[in-house]
C-alpha positions in Angstrom: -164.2 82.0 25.5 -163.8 84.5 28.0 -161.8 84.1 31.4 -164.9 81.8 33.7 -164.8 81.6 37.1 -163.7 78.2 37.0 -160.4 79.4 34.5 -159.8 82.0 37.0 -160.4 79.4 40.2 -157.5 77.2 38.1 -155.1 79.9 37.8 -155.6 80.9 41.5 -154.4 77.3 42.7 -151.5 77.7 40.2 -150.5 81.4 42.0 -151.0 80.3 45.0 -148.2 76.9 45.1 -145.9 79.8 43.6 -147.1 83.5 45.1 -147.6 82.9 48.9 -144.9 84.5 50.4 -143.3 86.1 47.5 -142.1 89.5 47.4 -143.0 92.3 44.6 -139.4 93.8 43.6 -140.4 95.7 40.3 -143.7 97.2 38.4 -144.1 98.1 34.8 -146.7 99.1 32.6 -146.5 98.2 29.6 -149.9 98.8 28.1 -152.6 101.1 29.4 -154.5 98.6 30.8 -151.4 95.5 32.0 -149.5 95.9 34.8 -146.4 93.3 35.1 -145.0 92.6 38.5 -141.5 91.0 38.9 -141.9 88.9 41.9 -139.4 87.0 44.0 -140.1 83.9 45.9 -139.3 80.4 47.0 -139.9 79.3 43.2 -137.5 81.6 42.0 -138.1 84.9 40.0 -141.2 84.9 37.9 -143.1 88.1 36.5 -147.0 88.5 37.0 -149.2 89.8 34.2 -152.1 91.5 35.6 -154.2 92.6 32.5 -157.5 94.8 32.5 -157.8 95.0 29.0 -161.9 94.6 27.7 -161.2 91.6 25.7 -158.4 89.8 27.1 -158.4 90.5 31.1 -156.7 87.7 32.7 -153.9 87.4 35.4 -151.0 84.7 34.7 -147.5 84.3 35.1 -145.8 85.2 31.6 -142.3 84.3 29.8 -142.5 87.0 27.2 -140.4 90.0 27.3 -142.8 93.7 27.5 -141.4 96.8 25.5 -142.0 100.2 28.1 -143.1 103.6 27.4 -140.7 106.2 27.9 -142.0 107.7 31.0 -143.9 105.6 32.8 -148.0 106.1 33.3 -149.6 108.0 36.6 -151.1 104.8 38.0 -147.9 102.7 37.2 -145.8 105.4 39.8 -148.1 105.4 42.3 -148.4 101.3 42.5 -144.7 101.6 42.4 -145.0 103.8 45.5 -147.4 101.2 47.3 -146.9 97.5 45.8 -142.9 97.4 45.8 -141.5 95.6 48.8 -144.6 94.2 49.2 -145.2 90.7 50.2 -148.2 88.6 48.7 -150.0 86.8 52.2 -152.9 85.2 50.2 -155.0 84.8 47.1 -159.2 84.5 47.4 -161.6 84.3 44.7 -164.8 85.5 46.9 -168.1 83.2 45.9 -166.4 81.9 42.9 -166.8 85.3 41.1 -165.0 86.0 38.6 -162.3 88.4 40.6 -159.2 87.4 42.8 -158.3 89.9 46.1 -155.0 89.4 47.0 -154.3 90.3 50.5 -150.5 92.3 50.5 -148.0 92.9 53.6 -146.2 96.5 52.6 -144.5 98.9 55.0 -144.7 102.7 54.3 -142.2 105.4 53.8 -142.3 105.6 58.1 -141.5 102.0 58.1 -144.7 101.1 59.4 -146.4 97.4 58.3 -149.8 98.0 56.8 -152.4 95.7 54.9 -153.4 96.3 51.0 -155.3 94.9 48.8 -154.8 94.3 45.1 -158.2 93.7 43.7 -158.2 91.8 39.7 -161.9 92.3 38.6 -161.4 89.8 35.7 -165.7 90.6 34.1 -165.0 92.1 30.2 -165.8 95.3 29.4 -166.3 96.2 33.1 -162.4 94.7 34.0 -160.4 96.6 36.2 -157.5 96.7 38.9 -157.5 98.3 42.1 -155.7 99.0 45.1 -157.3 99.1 48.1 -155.6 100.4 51.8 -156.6 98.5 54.9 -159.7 100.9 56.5 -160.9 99.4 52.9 -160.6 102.6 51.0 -159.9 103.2 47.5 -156.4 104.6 46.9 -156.3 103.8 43.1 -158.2 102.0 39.7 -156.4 101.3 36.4 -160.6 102.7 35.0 -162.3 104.7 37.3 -166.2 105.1 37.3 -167.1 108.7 38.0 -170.9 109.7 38.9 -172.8 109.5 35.9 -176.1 108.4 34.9 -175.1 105.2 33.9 -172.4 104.3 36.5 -173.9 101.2 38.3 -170.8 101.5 40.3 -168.4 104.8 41.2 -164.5 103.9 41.4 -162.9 106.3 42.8 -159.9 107.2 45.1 -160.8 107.5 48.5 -164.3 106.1 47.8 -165.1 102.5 50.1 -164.6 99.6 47.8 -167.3 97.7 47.5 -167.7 94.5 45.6 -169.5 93.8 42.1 -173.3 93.3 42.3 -174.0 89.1 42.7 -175.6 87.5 39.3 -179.3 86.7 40.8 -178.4 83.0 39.7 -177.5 80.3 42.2 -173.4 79.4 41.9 -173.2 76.3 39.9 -170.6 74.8 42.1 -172.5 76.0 45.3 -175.4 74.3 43.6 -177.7 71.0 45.3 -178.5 67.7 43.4 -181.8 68.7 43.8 -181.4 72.2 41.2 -179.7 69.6 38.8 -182.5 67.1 39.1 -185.3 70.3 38.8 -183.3 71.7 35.3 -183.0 68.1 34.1 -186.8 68.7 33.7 -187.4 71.8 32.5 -184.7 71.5 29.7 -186.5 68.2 28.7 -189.0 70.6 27.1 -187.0 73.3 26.4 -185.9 74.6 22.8 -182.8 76.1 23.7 -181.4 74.1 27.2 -178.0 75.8 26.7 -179.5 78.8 27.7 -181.6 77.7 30.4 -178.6 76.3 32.0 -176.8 79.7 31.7 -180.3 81.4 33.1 -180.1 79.2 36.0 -176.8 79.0 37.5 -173.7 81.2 37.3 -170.3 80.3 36.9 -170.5 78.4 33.3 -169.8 79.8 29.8 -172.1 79.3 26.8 -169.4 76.8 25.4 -169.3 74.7 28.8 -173.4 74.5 28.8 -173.3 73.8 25.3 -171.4 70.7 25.8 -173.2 69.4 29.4 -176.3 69.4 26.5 -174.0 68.3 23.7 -173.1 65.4 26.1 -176.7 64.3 26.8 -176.9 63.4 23.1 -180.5 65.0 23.3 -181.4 62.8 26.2 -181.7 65.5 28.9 -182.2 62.8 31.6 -178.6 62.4 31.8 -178.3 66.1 32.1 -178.4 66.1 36.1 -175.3 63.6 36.0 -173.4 65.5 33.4 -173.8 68.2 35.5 -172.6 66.9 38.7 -169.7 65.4 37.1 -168.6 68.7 35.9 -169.2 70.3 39.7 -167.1 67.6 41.4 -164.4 67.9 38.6 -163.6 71.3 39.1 -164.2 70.6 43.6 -161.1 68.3 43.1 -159.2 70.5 41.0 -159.0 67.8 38.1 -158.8 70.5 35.1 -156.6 70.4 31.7 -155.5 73.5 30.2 -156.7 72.9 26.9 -156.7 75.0 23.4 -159.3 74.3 20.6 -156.8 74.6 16.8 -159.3 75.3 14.0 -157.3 75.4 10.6 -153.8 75.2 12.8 -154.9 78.5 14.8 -156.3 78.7 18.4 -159.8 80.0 18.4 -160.7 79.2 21.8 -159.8 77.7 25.1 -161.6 75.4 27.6 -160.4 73.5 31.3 -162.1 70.9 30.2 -162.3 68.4 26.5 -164.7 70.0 24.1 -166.3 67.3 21.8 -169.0 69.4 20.4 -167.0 70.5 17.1 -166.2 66.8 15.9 -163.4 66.6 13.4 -163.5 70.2 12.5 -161.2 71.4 15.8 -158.0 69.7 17.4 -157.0 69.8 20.9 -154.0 71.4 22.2 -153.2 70.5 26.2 -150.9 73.1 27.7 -148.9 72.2 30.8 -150.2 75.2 32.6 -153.1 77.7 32.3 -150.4 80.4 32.3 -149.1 79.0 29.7 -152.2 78.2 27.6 -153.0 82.3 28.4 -149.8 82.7 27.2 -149.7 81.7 24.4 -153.5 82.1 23.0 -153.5 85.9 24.0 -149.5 87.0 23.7 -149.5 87.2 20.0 -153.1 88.3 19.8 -152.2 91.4 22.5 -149.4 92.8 20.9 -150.9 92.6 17.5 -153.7 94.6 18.8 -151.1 96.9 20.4 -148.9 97.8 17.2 -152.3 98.5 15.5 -153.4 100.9 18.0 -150.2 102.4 18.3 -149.5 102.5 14.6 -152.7 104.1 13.6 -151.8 107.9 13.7 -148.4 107.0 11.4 -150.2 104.4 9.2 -153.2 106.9 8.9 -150.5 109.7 7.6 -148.4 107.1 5.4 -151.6 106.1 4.1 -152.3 109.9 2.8 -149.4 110.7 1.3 -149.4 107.5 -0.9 -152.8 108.1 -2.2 -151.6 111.7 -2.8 -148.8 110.3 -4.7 -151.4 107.9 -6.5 -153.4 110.9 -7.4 -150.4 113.0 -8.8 -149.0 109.9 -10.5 -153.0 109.6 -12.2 -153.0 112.8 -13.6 -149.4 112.9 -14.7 -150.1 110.1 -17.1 -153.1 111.1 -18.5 -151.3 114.5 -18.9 -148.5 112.2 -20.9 -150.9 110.2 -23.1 -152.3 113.3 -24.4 -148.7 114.8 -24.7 -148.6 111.0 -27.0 -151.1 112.5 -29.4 -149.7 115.6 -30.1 -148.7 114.9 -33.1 -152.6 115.0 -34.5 -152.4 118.6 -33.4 -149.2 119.6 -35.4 -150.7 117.6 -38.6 -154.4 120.1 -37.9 -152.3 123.0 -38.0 -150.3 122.2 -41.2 -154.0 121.5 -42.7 -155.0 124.5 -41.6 -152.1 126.4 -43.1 -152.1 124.4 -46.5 -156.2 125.6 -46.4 -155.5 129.0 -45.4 -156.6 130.3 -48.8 -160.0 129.1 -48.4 -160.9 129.9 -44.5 -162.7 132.5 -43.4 -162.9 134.2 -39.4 -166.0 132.7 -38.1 -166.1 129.4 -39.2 -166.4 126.5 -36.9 -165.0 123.7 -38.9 -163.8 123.2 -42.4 -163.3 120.0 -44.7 -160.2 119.1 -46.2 -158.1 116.4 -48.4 -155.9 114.6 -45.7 -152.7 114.5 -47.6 -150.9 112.9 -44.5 -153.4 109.4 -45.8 -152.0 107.6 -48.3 -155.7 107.8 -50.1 -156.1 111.6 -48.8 -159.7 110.7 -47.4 -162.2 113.7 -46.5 -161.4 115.0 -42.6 -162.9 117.8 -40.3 -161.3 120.1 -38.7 -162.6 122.3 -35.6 -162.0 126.0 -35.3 -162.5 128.5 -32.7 -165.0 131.1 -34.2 -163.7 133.7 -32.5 -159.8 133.7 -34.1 -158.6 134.1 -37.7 -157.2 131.2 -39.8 -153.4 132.6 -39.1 -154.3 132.5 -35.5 -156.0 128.7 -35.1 -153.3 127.4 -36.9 -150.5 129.7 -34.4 -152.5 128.2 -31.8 -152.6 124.9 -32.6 -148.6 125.0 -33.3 -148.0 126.8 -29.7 -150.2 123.4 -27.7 -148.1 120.8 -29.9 -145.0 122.1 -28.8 -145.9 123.0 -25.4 -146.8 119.1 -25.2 -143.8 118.5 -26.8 -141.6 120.3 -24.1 -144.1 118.9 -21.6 -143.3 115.5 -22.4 -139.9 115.5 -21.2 -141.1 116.6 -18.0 -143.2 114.1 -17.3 -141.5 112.0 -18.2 -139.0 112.6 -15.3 -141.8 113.5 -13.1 -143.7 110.1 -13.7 -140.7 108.5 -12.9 -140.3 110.3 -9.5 -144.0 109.8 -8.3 -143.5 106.0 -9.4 -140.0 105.8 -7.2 -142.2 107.9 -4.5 -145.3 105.4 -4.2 -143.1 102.1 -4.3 -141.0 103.8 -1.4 -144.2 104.8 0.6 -145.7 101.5 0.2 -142.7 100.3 0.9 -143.4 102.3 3.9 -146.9 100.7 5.2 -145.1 97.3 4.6 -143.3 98.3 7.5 -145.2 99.7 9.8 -147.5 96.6 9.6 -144.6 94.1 10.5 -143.0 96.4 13.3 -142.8 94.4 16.0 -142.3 97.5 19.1 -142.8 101.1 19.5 -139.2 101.8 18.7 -139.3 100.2 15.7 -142.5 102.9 14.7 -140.3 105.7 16.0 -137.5 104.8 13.8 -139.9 104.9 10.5 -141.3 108.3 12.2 -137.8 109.8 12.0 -137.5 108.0 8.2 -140.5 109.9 6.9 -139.6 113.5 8.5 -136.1 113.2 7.1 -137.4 112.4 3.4 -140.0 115.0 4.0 -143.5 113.2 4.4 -144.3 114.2 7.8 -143.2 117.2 9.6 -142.6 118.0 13.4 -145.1 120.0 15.2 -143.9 123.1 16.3 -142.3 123.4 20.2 -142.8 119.5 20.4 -140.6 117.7 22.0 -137.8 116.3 20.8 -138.5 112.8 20.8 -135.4 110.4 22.0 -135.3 107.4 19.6 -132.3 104.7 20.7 -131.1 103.6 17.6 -131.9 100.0 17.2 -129.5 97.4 15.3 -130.7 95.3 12.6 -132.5 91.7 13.5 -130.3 89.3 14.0 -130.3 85.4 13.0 -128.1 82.5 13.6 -127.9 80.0 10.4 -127.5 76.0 11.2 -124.5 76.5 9.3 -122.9 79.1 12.0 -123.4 82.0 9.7 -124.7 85.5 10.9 -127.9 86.3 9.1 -128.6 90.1 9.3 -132.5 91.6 8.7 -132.7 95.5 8.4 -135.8 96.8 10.1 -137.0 99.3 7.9 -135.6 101.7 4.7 -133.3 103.8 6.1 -131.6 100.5 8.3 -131.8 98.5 5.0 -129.6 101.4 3.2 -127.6 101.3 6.0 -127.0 97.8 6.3 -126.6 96.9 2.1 -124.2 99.7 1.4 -122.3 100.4 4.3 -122.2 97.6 6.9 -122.4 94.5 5.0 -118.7 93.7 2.9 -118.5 93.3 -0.5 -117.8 89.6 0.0 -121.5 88.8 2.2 -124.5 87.5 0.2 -127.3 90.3 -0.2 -131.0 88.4 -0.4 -134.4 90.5 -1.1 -138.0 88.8 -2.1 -138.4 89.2 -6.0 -140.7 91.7 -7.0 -142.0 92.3 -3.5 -141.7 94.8 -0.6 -139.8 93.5 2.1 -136.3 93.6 4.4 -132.9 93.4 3.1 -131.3 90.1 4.0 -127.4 90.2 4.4 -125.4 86.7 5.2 -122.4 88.0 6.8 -120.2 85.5 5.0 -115.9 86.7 6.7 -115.0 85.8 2.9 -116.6 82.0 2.9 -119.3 80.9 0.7 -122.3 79.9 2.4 -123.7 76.4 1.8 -126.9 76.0 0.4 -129.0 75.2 3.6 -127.5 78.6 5.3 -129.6 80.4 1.8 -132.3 78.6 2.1 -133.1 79.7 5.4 -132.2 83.0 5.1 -134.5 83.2 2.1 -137.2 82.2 4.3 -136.3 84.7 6.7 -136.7 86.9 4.0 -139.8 85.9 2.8 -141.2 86.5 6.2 -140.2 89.6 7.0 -141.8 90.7 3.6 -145.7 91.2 2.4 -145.0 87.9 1.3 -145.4 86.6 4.9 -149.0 85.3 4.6 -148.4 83.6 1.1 -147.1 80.3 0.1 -143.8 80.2 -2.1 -141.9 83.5 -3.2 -139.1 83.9 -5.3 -136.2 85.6 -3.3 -133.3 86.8 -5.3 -129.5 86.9 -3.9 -126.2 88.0 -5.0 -123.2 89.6 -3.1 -122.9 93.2 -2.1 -120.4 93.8 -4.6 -122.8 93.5 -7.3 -125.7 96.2 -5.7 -125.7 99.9 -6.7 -127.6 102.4 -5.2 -128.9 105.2 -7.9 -128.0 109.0 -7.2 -131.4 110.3 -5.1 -132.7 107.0 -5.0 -135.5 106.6 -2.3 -134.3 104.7 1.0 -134.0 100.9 0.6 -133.7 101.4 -2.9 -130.4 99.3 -5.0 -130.3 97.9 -8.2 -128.3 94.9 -9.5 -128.1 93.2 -12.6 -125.9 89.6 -11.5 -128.0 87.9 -9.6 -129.8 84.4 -9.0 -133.0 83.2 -7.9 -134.2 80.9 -5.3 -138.3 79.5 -4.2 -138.6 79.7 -0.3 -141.5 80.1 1.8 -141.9 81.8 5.4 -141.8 79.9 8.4 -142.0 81.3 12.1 -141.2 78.3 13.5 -138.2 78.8 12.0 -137.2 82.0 12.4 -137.6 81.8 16.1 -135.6 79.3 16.2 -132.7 81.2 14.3 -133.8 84.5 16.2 -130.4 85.7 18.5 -130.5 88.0 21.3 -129.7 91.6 19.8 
């Protein structure tokens, strides 16, 4: 469900204990639309996501680690300028709306103490975060609202900032007993009393007023009870963080127990609502990141492998009819053996087919236009053209099929990369084996090379994961020793797996997870069991102008494993 004012009232209390007081030391921007603040108070240090984004706006305190652009944004300096050194006095949530003001204590480059507000309009599509000096003036928005026709609102710097427009609906927890009493009524007649409880009061979400109704069991007398249950609840602050699992994922989240699915979701309690935003919107963000960010490079990949397709299409179709040549070469020794008995200007002639064991009757076509000598010249010329063709293609087939295995090799890739660095990297792959090319006077874009993924076996043993072609080749033929153990998923794009062994021989539950590492970090990731074959480097070869990632290796073995992220978190080592 989407951040309610009764969400947002919970995560206000939990700032507050920990906010009050505390000063802002650092601001990044991450995304576009998320500002993180590293803030320093009684509690200790704790970092504030402040999100705008349409469907995810929110404002929590967050664990996870953010990956920075290069150069930071516009708006990200100039709230560097104005919210570092600042100290947080208070946090309000005006009429129970669904936006928090909090009130800052900041001195200016002249030293002088002056009031600012950080407004967190936390209202979907229309979401946004802006700074506001103390005459009440705009100095900045994360989304600015110009002047046009449809603006219902102008944000703009310098402008007065002036709240969001009131629902015309009485506030449910502002609400008399005798509103309750009065909908009771009207939803005992009423089709669709969900609705009328949303068209009455503000503050609740479809899935709240479908359970006050849900928990009437069709008797809407109780409905005024439900209802004031709910408000006095939430006036004493007694709210659980709680996540709705369907099918082992979290598809919503509620501050209160949802019994309206039955059997068909489980209930997750969080201790926190920063942590139940955490973790329901984390994954969910950054996956919606990488796509965004990805989409240009995938788009290109994308091209180039169906290019390769299309060349690889026509090449075989070129070498099947290349296979038949040998019909031509048996028309023209028909045509010579018949020569006596053709004439310029025929279009086909009969013949005994002496190549037949019972030399049956057979047609052949001419062209009109050529004499006898000269169909059966040309009919010799195609079949050893084809003939010479063959051998090309042959090579060329092979090329295109090393080409399209590498490039979807490629989009594997770019679909588990886990930070901007990591799309760089596979950027600077493709324009070194020549799939994409650098605009002209761009600039030269700085890429910090980034090690391989590394993992920690319950054994001891270093488990190394490369994080794309050119850091696999890397990794398989020069780093690794010809004593470690190389593992790769069977028939399946994926990372090279090394076990960085210092001459011992792994035991079997050290291989067993660093197959599943494997498995994951492959398109086998969504699947069940894979097979996952391992040997030691000693026994890979890599082919002379073989695509990147590319070995080969003969000795080998062969073990079932399946991913697991739990797992692999757990093995996961700071790189």
């Amino acid at each position: 469900m989407p951040l309610d004012a009764v969400v947002i009232h919970a995560i206000r209390e939990e700032l507050q204990k920990e906010l009050i007081g505390a000063r802002i030391d650092k601001v990044q921007m991450p995304e576009r639309d998320v500002l993180l603040l590293s803030v320093r108070g009684n509690a200790g240090n704790r970092k504030l996501l402040l999100s705008a984004n349409t469907g995810s706006a929110r404002v929590q305190f967050t664990e996870n680690s953010y990956e920075n652009p290069t150069e930071p944004p516009m708006f990200c300096m100039l709230m560097r300028k104005h919210l570092v050194g600042a100290r947080i006095q208070s946090i309000s949530q005006p009429d129970f709306d669904r936006l928090l003001i909090m009130d800052l204590s900041v001195r200016d480059e002249m030293g002088v103490l002056s009031e600012k507000k950080l407004v967190l309009e936390l209202m979907g599509r229309a979401s946004n975060i802006i700074l506001v000096d103390d005459k009440g003036n705009i100095i900045d928005c994360i989304r600015r609202a110009d002047f046009g026709e449809n603006a219902v609102r102008r944000l703009l710097p310098g402008m007065i900032y002036r709240r969001p427009l009131l629902q015309d609906k009485t506030p449910f927890f502002h609400s008399a007993e005798e509103q309750f009493t009065e909908l009771g009524s009207q939803c005992a007649s009423s089709a669709n009393p969900e609705k009328s409880i949303m068209e009455s009061f503000s503050g609740l979400s479809p899935m709240v007023s479908r359970e006050l109704v849900y928990r009437c069991h069709g008797q809407m007398e109780f409905l005024p009870e439900a209802m004031s249950a709910l408000r006095e609840s939430v006036l004493q602050s007694e709210l659980e963080p709680i996540v709705l699992m369907r099918e082992g994922k979290p598809f919503d989240f509620s501050y209160m127990r949802i019994s309206q699915y039955g059997d068909q979701v489980e209930l997750e309690n969080y201790p926190s609502f920063s942590e139940l935003l955490d973790a329901f919107y984390s994954q969910r963000d950054h996956a919606e990141s990488m796509r965004r960010k990805s989409r240009d490079l995938l788009h290109k990949t994308k091209s180039a492998r169906d290019r390769t397709q299309r060349k690889l299409n026509a090449r075989r179709q070129e070498m099947e009819k290349a296979d038949n040549r040998e019909q031509i070469r048996k028309e023209a020794d028909l045509i010579t053996a018949n020569i006596y008995k053709l004439k310029k200007g025929m279009a086909s002639f009969s013949c005994e087919d002496f190549y037949e064991p019972d030399c049956p009757e057979c047609v052949i076509l001419l062209d009109p236009l050529k004499s006898p000598q000269q169909n059966a010249a040309q009919k010799y010329k195609e079949y050893n053209k084809l003939k010479n063709a063959r051998e090309h293609l042959t090579k060329l087939i092979e090329e295109n099929t090393a080409q399209l295995n590498y490039l979807n090799s490629v989009l594997d890739e770019i679909e588990r990369s886990e930070s901007e660095r990591d799309l760089a990297e596979i950027r600077r792959e493709l324009i070194s084996t020549g799939y994409l090319r650098t605009k002209k006077n761009a600039r030269r874009e700085k890429v910090r090379s980034q090690g391989p993924m590394t993992f920690k076996s319950d054994d001891g043993f270093r488990i190394l994961v490369g994080r794309n072609n050119a850091m696999n080749d890397e990794l398989s033929t020069k780093k690794a020793r010809r004593s470690d153990y190389w593992l790769h998923t069977k028939s399946v794009h994926g990372s090279h797996v090394i076990i960085v062994c210092e001459d011992q021989t792994p035991p079997p539950r050290t291989v067993e997870q660093a197959a599943s590492i494997a498995v994951y970090y492959s398109q086998a990731r969504a699947g069940g069991k894979t097979p996952v074959d391992f040997t030691m480097v000693r026994n890979l070869k890599k082919p002379s102008g073989a695509m990147p990632g590319f070995v080969i290796y003969h000795v080998y073995e062969t073990i079932l494993a399946e991913p697991d992220e739990a797992l692999v978190m757990r093995l996961k080592t700071e790189e």
